[in-house]
N, C-alpha and C positions, 0 to 999 in steps of 0.2 A: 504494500500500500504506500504510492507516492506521498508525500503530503508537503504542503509549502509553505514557506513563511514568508507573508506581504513587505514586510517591513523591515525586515531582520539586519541589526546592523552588521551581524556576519553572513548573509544571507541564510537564516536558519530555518527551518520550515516551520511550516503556522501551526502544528502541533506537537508536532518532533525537533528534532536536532540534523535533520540528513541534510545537505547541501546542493546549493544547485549549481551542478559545476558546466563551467564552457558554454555558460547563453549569456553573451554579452552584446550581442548585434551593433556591435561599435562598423563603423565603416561610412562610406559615401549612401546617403539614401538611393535604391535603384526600383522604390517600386514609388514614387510623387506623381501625381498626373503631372499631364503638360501643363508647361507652362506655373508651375511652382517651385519655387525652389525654401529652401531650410535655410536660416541663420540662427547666430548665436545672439540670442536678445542681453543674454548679463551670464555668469559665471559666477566660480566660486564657494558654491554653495553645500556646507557640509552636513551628508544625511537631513536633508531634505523631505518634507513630507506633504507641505501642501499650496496652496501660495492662492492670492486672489488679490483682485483689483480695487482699487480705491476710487472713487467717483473720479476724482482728479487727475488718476491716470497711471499714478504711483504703483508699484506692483512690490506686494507685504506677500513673505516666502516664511514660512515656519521652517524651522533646524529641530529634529527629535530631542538635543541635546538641552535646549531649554530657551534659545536665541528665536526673535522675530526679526529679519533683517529688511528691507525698503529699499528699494530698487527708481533711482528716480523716472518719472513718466520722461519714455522715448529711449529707457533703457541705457547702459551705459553701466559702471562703476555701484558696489553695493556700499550704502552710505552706512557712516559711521558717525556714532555709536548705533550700536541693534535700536528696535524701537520698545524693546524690554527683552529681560535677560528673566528666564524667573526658575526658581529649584525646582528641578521637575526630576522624576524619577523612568530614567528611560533603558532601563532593563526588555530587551524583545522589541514588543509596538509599542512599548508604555512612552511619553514626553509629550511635545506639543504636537499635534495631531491635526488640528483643524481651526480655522480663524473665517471671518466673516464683518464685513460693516453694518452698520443699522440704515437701513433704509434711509432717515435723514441723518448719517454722517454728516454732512457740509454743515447745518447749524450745530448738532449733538457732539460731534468726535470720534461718539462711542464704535471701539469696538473690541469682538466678540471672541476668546480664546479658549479653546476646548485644550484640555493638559493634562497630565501627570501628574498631581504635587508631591512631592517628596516628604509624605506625613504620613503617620498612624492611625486609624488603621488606612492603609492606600486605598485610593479611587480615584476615580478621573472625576474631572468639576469643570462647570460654564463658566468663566469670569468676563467679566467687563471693563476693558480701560479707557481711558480719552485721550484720545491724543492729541498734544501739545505737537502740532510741527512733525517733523519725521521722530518724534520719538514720545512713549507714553507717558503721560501726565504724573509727578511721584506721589506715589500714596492714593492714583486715581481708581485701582485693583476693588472691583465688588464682587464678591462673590455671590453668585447666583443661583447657582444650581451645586449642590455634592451628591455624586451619584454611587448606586450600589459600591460596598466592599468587592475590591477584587481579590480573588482565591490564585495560591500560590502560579497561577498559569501568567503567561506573561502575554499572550497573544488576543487578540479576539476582541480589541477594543473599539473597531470604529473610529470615529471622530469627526467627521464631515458633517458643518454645521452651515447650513441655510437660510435666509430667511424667503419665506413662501410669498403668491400675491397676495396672501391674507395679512401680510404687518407681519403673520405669525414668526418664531424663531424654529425652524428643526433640526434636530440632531441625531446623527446614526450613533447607534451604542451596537457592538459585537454580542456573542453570546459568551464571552469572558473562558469560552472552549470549554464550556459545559452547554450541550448542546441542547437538552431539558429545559433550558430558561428560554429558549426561543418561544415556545406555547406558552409559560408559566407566563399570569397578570399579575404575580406576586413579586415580580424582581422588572425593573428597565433594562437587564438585560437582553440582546436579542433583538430590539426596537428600534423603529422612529417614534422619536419623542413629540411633542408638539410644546410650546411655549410660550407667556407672551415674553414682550422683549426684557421688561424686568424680571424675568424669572417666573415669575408665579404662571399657574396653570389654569389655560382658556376653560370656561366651566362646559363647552359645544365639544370637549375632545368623546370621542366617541365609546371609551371608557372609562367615560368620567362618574357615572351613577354604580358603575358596577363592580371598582374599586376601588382605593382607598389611599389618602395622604398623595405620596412624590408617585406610587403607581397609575392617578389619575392623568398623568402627563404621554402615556402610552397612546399612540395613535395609528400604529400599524407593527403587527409582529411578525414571528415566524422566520426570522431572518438569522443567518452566521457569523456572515463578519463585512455590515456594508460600509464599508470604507470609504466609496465616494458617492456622490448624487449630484444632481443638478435640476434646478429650476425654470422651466422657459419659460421666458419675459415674452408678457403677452396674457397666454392661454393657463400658465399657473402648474402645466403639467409638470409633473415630478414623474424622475427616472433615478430609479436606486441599481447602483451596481454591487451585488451581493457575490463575496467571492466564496465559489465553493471548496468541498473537501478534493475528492479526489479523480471526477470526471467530469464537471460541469459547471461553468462561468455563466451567471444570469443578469438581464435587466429587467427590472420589475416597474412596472407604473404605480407610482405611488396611490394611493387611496386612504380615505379615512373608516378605521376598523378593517382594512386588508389584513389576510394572513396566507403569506405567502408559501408555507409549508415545512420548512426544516425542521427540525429532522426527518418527517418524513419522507420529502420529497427532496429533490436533488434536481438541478435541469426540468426539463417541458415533462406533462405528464396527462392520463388521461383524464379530463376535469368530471366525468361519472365515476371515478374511482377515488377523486378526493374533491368531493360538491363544495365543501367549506374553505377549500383552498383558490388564491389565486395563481394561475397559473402566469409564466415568464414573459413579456412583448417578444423577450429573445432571449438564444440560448446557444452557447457556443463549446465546445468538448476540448480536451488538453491533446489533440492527435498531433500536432503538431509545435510539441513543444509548450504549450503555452499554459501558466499556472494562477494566476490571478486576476480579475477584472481589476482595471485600479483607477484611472482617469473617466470622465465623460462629461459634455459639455454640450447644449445645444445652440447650433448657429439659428441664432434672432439676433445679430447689433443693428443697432439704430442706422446705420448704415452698411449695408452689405457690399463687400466688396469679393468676393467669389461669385460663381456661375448661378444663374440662379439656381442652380438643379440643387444646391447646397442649399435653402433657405429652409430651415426647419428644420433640417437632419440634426441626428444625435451622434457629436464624434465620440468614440471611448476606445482603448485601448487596454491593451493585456503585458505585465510586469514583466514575463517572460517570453512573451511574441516578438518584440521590436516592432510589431508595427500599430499602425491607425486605421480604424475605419470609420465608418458613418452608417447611420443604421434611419430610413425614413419612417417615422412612427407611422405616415400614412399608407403606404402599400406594403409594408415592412422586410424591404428589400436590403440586404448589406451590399457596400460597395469596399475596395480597398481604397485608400487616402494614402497608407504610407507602408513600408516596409525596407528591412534590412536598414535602418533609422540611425543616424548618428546619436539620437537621445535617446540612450538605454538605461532600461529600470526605471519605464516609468510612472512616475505616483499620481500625477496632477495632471487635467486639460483645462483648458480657460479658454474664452473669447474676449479681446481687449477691445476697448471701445474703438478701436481701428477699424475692426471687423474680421478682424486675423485671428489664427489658434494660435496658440502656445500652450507647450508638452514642458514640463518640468522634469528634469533628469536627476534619478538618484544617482544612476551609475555614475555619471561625470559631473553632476554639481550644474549644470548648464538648466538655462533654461533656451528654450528653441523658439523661434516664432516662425510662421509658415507665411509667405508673401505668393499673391497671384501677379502674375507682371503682364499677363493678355487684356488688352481691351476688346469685352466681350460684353454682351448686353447684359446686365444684372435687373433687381426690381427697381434701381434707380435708370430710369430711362436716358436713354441716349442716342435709342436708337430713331431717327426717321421713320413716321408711319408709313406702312404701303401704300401708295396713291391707289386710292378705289375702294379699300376695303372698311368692313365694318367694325364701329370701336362695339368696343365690350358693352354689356350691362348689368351692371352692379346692383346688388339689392340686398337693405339690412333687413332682416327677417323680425330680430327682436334687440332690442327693446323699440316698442311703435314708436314713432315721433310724435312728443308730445305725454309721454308716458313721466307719473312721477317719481322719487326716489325720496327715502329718507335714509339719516344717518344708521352707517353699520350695515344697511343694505348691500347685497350681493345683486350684480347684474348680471344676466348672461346674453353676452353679446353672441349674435348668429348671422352669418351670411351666404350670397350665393353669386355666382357671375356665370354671367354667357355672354357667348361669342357666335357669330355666323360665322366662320371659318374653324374656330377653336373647341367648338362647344362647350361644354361645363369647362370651367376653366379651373386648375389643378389649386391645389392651395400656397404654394409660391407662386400664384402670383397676386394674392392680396395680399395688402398693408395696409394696417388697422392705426390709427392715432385717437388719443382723447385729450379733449382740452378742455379747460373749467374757466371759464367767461363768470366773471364778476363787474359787473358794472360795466366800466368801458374800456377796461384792460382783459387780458387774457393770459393765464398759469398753464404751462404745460403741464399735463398731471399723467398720461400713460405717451413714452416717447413711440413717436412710427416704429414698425415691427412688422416684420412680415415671417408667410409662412404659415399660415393657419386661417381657420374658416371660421372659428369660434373663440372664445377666450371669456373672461369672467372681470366684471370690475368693484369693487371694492369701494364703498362711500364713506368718507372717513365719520366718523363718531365727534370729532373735535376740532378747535380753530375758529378763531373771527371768522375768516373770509367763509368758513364752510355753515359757520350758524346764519350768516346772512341773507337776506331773502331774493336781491337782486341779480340772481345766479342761475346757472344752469351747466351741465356737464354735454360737449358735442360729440359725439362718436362717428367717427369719416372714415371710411371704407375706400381704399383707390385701389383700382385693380388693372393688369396689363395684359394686351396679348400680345402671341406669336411675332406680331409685324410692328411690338412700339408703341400702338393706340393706350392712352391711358384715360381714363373715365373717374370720378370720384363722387361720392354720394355721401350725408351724412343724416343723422335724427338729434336731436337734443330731447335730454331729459331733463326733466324741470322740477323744484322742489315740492315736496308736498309742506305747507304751511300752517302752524297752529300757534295760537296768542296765548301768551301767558301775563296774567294781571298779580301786579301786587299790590296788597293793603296794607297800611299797619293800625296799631293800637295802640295808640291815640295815632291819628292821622298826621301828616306833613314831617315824620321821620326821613332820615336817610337810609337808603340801601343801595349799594353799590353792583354793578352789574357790569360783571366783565373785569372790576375794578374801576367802571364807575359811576360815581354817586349821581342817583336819580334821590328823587323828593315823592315821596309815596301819596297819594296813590298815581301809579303807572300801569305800563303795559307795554309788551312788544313782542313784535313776532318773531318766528325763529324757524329753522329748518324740522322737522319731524326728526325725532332720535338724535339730535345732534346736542351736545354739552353745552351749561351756560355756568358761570359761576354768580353766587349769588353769595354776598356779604353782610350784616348788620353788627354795627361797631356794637360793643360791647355795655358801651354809657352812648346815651347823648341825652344834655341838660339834664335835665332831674330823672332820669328814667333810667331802666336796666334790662337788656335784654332776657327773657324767658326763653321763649321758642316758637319755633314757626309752625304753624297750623298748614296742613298739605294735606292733599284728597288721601292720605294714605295714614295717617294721622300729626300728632305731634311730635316734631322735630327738637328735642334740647339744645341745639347747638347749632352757631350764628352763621358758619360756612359751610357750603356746602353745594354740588355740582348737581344741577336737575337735567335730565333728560326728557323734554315732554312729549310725550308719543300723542298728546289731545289736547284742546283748549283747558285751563285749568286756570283756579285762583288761588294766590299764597296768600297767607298773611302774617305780619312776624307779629309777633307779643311782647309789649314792654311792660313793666311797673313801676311804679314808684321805688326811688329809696336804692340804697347801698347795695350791692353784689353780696350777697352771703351765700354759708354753704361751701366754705372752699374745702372740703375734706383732704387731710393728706394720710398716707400708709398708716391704719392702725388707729385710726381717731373711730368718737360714737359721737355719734347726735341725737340726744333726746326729741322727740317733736311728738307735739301735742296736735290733738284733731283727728280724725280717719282715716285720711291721704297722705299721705308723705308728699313731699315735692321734689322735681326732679332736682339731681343732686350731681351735676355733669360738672361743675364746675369745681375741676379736683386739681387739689395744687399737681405741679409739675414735679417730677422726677428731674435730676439731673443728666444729660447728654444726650436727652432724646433732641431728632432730629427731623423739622418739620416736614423736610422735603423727600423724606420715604415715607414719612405718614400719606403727603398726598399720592405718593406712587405706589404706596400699595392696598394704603385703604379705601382710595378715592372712588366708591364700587357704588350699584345705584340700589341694591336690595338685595337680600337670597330668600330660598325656599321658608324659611323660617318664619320669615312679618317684618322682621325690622329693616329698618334702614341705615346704612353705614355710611359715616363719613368724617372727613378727616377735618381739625383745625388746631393747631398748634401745636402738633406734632402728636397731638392722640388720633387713634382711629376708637370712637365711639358708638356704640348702640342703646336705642331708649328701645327695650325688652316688648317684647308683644308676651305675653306667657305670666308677665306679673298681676296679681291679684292683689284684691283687697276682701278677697272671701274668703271663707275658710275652705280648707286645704292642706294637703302636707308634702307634695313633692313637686319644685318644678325643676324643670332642664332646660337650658336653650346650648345649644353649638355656636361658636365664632362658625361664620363666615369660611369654607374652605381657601375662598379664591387667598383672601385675607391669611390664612396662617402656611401659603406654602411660599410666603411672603417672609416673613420671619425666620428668626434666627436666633443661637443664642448670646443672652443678654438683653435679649428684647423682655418686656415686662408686661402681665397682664393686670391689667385691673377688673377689681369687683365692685361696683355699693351692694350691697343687699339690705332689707329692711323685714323685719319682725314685729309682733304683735301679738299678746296673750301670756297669760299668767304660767305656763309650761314653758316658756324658753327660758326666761331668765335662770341663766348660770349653766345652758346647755351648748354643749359643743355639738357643730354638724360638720361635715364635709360641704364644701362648697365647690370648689375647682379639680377638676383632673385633665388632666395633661399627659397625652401620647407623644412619644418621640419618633418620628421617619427610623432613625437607626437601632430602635427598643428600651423598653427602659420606658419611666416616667416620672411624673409629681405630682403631688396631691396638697392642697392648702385647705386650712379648717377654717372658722368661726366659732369663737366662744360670745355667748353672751352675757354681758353684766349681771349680778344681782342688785334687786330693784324695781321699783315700778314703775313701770314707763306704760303708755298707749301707744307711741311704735317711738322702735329703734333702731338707729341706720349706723351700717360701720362699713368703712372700706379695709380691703385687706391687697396685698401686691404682691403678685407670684414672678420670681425673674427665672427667665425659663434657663437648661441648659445645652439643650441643643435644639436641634431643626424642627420643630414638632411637626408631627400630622393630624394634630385634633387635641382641639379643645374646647371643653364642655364643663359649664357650671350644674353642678347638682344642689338645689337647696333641699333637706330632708328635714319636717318639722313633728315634733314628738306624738304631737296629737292634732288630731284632723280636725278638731273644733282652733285652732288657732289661725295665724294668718302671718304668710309670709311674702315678698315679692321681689325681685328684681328687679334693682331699681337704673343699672346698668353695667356694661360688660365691655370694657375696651382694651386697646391693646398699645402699649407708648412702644414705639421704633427708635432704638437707641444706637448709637456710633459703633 
């Protein structure tokens, strides 16, 4: 039994020790079509694993060894210093693996490095940096994600981290060469992950109800060891290249809840003999040498400069082949690109915004760019239409023109072309653009693309220009034929529109919108599902803020993000008189009356940090009633589940989105509130706390002796590690008393 190792810095096999000797395909390339030739884009480069482009043109190369090194745009000399150096442990596949930008890199910086750390117990982890200039920001390192323990194996980790057309983040994880984790929901080994960008997990992941903590971030299984993927810009498709054991190289179309088969299946198979499996787009055998899928990339740049016949294909190559090919998702034909290749061993493919590929070489450190040097007619026209014949005609099928959208919306764009010479016209040769028309200027928001018939668009949730009313998104379809003719067609989709008014108590208050101050009562309208922030200072003149009254109930706290999916009216609540009620760790408050009052306004902890509060609490509600939101670096909830009847057990959960956010050192808070002649001097359980890696904590409540009509105490849990669940339990001695939650929040600290 052959077996290989992807990465191996001695070239080791992926589950053994054997060797793979004498396949170095070093030489002059003799199998490039015409009219291509091979250069050496930059050099240098030691133990190499994956490399990607920077909107600016830059091109950021991972070193297993623990180096990111930057490559200035148009190639040339590797700049110094690295653009971070970090301890990684790269024993086998283990070090840096995989890297990515954030879709707004150019304002954010952020970006994305899948690694090694050289810690106890080992795992691979997502971090996040920002980069300063060609090199990362110090101290700018967030850690994201920490994933499963790995077992003494060294191989089988994956690492190729994407972001999808959803915003979303995805990451391939190996099955750690325990092959049993590939099915199993209980470990992310084996998987595509899914993410949002700060880490925490989309609550739409399609095993998100049916398992539990950092395993709801699982979005497609069944997988070995997928090392690379790629995303087409455009239509959103995902291609996973899954390297097999010991006869069978696959690409898989990505899918959410796919499960592509490993262990049991291996390469193409009959899909009446495994119904629950996905079977492979393609599938390629080791007869000739060839041991790992490792690169793939699909040709969509914004401008094309190869044949069109390239437009759409899928290049990927094999570690031990030497060569490249192209695989067309639409008739799904392979062709050969390259062979006998001067970049041998190779890990990585890319398209540069040139419109060129480039092959990342382990064996030689090189990275390669491939140039066409023929002028031949591409999707960008050049050539002279046929005198006499007839141009094409283009037709968007959906979305109707005139159709509306709201934020977070999913569009599915579809189209068609004919031709009286050409007939149906093939899918290279549309090119799709979207642009978003605000007033009397215009944002480019999906660049030209071509290569596809269909594709999906994405409405963002956020942003002035996107809450604005005087907007619409155009979607333009141009398409060519045979002889040159080009035709172009477009539809605009327009927002759907809903008014939200606000009042206050006493009337002619300030509340700030967006950041800024309107004079109540107002109103304005907004996009449907799209984000607004809404403010009320804490004092003005004699008065203090309570809480905002919302179709959904009462709100305790002055900031906070509305999404309005209908017409609605707010109103915020003020009263007379001084702020009281500042509860800090450990205090009680007697209060007199039947109701307790809401009691949110809790002193602060030291080095929490506002601005993960807003990023990870800033959520609009979950399955539970309450609604969660952040302001001064608490994420807080006013409890649906609290009572003032008698009773004796309630529970409510944080929020998942919220605690896969966290981390330790972060701190929970409780108020809770009592009532009745049986509590006083009784200890109950109040908080319990799961950890993602096992293990937990538990926090009590003791009540005073004395007599009170209700009494309110806070208590503060500082967690120790990553939890995946937490839940407050109030247990009251006797069912004729009365207990309630008065709220449940979470401070995000340094």
């Amino acid at each position: 039994m052959r077996q290989r190792w992807v990465l191996g810095l001695m070239l080791m096999s992926l589950i053994g020790v054997g060797m793979i000797g004498g396949i170095s395909a070093q030489g002059t390339p003799r199998g490039l079509p015409s009219n291509f030739t091979q250069v050496v884009y930059a050099s240098g480069f030691n133990s190499a694993t994956s490399m990607a482009f920077a909107p600016d043109g830059r091109l950021f190369v991972t070193q297993q060894g623990g180096l990111v090194r930057v490559v200035p745009a148009g190639g040339g000399s590797i700049l110094s210093p690295a653009f971070v150096t970090l301890n990684v442990n790269n024993s086998g596949e283990r070090g840096i693996l995989g890297i990515a930008f954030h879709p707004n890199f150019v304002s954010n910086h952020y970006v994305y490095i899948y690694y090694t750390p050289d810690v106890s117990p080992l795992r691979n982890r997502l971090s996040r940096f920002t980069a300063n200039g060609n090199v990362a920001e110090a101290g700018s390192e967030e850690i994201l994600v920490e994933f499963d323990n790995l077992s003494s194996a060294t191989n089988h980790n994956g690492g190729a981290i994407h972001f999808g057309a959803d915003g979303k983040l995805y990451v391939a994880i190996g099955d750690n060469a325990n092959s049993a984790n590939a099915q199993s929901l209980t470990t992310r080994h084996g998987k595509i992950l899914r993410y949002n960008p700060n880490g925490s997990i989309p609550t739409d992941n399609p095993f998100y109800a049916t398992t539990s903590g950092a395993n709801q971030a699982i979005w497609a299984l069944g997988l070995r060891n997928p090392y690379t993927f790629d995303v087409q810009s455009g239509t959103g498709m995902i291609f996973i290249n899954d390297v097999g054991q010991n006869m069978w190289e696959e690409i898989n179309e990505g899918a959410a809840g796919a499960n592509y088969g490993w262990p049991s299946t291996e390469g193409d198979f009959n899909q009446a003999s495994f119904p629950n499996f996905t079977r492979p787009r393609y599938a390629y055998n080791h007869d000739n040498g060839e041991c790992a899928i490792t690169g793939g990339a699909f040709y969509n740049p914004q401008t094309p400069v190869y044949p069109a016949a390239y437009i759409g294909d899928y290049f990927f190559t094999d570690y031990c082949g030497g060569w490249i090919k192209r695989y067309d998702p639409t008739t799904g034909q392979v062709n050969n690109f390259g062979s006998a290749l001067a970049a041998s061993l190779i890990v990585d493919l890319e398209i540069g915004a040139d419109g060129k590929l480039y092959a990342m070489s382990r064996g030689n450190g090189n990275v390669y760019r491939y140039d066409y040097n023929a002028v031949e007619p591409t999707l960008t026209p050049t050539v002279q239409p046929t005198v006499g014949s007839t141009p094409p005609v283009p037709v968007i099928v959906s979305p109707l023109n005139g159709a509306n959208y709201r934020g977070g919306q999913t569009i599915t764009v579809q189209g068609t072309a004919t031709d009286a010479e050409d007939g149906n016209l093939k899918a290279r040769a549309f090119t799709w653009q979207v642009d978003f028309h605000h007033a009397d200027h215009v944002h480019p928001f999906i660049a030209a693309f071509s290569g596809t018939k269909n594709m999906t668009v994405v409405i963002p949730k956020r942003g002035t220009d996107n809450s604005a009313t005087n907007v619409f998104y155009r979607i333009t379809l141009t398409v060519i034929d045979s002889t040159g003719q080009q035709v172009s067609t477009f539809v605009d989709v327009l927002p759907e529109v809903v008014t939200t008014t606000v009042n206050s108590v006493p009337d002619g208050l300030t509340v700030l919108l967006d950041g800024q101050p309107l004079v109540t009562p107002f109103s304005f309208d907004t996009v449907a599902d799209v984000g607004r922030s809404l403010s009320a200072p804490l004092t003005q003149a004699a008065y203090t803020f309570d809480s905002w009254t919302t179709p959904d109930g009462n709100l305790p706290v002055p900031d906070w993000t509305i999404f309005p999916s209908a017409d609605q009216t707010l109103t915020v609540m003020y009263v007379d008189g001084a702020q009281t009620n500042l509860l800090s760790n450990g205090t009680f408050e007697s209060l007199a009356g039947g109701t307790p009052p809401a009691l949110l306004n809790w002193a602060r902890p030291a080095n929490v940090v506002p601005s993960r509060a807003k990023q990870v609490c800033d959520v609009s509600g979950n399955s539970s009633g309450e609604r969660l939101v952040s302001f001064e670096g608490v994420c807080a909830a006013q409890l649906k589940g609290s009572s003032t009847q008698p009773t004796s057990k309630l529970t409510q959960v944080i929020n998942p989105v919220i605690t896969a956010g966290m981390e330790a050192g972060d701190i929970v808070t409780l108020v809770a509130c009592a009532s009745g002649i049986n509590i006083q001097g009784y200890t109950m359980n109040a908080l319990k706390v799961t950890y993602s890696g096992g293990g937990g904590d538990k926090l009590t409540l003791t009540w005073p002796d004395g007599t009170f009509d209700w009494m309110c105490q806070r208590a503060d849990l500082s967690l120790t590690g990553q939890p995946s669940k937490i839940q407050a339990i109030l247990v009251y001695p006797k069912a004729t008393g009365r207990i309630r939650f008065d709220a449940l929040g979470v401070w995000l600290t340094e």
